[in-house]
C-alpha positions as CSV (number, residue, x, y, z in Angstrom):
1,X,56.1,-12.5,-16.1
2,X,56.3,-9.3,-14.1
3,X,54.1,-7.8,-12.1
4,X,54.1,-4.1,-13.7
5,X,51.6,-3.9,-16.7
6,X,53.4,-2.4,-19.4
7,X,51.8,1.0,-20.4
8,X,50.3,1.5,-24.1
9,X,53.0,3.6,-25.4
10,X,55.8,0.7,-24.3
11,X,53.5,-2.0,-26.2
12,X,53.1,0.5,-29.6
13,X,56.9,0.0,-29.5
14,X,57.2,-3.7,-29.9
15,X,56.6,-5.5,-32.8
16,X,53.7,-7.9,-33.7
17,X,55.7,-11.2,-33.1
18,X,56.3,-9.8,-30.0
19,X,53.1,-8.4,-29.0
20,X,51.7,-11.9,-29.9
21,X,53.8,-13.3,-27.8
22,X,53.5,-11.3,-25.1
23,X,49.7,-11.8,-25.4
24,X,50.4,-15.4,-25.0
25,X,52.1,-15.3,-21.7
26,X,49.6,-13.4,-20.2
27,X,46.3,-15.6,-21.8
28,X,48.4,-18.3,-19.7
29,X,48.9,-16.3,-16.8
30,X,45.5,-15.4,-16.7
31,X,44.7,-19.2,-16.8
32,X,46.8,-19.5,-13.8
33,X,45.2,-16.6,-11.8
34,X,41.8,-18.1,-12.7
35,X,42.6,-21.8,-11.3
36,X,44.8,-20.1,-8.2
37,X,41.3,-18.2,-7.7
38,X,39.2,-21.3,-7.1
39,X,41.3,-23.1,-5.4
40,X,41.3,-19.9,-2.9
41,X,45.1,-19.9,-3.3
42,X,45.6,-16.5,-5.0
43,X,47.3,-14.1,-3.4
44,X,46.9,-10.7,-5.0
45,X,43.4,-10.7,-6.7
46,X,44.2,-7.4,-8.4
47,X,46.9,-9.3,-10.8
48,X,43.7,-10.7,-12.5
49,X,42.5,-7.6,-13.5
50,X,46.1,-6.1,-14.4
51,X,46.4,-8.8,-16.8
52,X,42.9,-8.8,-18.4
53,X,43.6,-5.4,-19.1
54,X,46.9,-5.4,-20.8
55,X,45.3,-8.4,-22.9
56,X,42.9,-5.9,-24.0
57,X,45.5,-2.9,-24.6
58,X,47.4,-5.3,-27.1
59,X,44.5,-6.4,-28.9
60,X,43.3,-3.5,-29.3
61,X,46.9,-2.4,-30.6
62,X,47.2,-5.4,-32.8
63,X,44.1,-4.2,-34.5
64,X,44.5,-1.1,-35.3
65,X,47.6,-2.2,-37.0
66,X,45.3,-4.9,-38.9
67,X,42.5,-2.2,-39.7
68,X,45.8,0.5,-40.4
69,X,47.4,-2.3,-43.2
70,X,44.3,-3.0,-44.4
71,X,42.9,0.4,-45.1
72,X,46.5,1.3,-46.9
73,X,46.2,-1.5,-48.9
């Protein structure tokens, strides 16, 4: 788990096994973040929203390869 978001055009280059995957580590992560937030342990609250974010850029990229596959047949 690194601390540099990957950028849109880096995540339209993987695959969807590893997109999900990827998406996987970072739902967990995000876990993490959450409890390391109550417990007033987290160091670098921006992380949270790096990581919600790049959640939401490969859902959004594993959808409009869903909507893409469906519409072509």
């Amino acid at each position: 788990m690194s601390d540099k978001p990957m950028k849109a055009s880096e995540l339209r280059k993987l695959d969807d096994a590893k997109l999900r995957e990827r998406l996987e580590e970072l739902s967990a992560e995000l876990m993490k973040l959450r409890f390391q937030k109550a417990t007033m342990q987290l160091a670098n609250p921006a992380r949270i929203r790096q990581v919600k974010r790049e959640i939401a850029r490969i859902k959004t990229i594993l959808n409009e390869r869903r909507r893409a596959e469906a519409a072509n047949g």
